[in-house]
N, C-alpha and C positions, 0 to 999 in steps of 0.2 A: 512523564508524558501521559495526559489524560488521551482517549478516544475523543470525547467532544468540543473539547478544548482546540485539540490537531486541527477536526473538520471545520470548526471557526473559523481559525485563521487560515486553511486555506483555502476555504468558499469566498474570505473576505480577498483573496489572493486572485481572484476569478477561477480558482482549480473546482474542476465537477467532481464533486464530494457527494459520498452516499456513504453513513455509516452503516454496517448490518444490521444492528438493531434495529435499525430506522425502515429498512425496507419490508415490506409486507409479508415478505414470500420467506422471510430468514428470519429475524429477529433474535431476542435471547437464546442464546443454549445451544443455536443451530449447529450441526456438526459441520466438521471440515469439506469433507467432500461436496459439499452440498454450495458451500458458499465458494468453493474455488468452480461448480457448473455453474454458478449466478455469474460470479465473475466472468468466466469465459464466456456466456452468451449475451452478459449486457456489453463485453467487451472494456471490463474497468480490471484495473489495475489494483495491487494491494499493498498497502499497507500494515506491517506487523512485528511486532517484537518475539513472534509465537515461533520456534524453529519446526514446527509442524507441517509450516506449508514449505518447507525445502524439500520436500521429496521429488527426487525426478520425474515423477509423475502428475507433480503438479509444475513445475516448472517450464515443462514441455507447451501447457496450455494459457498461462496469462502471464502477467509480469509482478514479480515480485518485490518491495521496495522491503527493504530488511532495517528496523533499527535496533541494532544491537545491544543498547544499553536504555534500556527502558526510565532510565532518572533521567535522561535527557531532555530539556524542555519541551515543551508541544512549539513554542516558539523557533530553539534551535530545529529542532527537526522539522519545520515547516521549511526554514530557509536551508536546508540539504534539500528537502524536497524540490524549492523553487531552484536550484542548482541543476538538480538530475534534468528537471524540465527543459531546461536553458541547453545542458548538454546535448541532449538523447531525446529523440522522439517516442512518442508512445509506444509507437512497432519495434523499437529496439530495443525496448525493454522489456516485452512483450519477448521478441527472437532473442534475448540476450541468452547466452547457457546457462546463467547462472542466476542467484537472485542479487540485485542491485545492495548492498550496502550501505548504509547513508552511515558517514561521517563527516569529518575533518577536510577531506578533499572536496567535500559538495558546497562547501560555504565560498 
């Protein structure tokens, strides 16, 4: 799975896509903490293969979309992505306890 590759296909998806490096205020290198306060104040959601952002302390403030096996296509995980959407609204996954998973059940 590439990062720009993902945010392609799901900008082409009509999903509101913002990569971090892309945004002004984060970019390269930025640390964690910093990009889970962007997240929580622009009110976006994440995306990541990084087990970094599982800590209860970040889970408590946005939502987390987890893919587990980073060789999975940006394709396939576009269409878990478009899955979870279909399922679960933003706020739920957002309120969910846990971080969301994408596999085999999102397709």
């Amino acid at each position: 799975m590439t990062e720009r590759r993902l945010a392609e296909l799901l900008a082409t998806r009509e999903h509101d896509v913002e990569r971090s490096v892309r945004v002004d205020e984060l970019g390269r290198g930025t640390d964690d903490a910093t990009i889970v306060a962007y997240a929580a104040r622009a009110e976006r959601l994440l995306v990541t293969y990084d087990d970094d952002f599982l800590d209860p302390s970040v889970l408590g403030r946005i939502g987390v979309l987890v893919q587990p096996n980073e060789r999975t296509s940006s394709f396939r995980t576009a269409n878990m992505i478009d899955g979870v959407a279909t399922a679960m609204a933003q706020e739920q996954v957002v309120d969910h306890d846990d971080a969301v998973y994408l596999g085999e059940r999102w397709l």
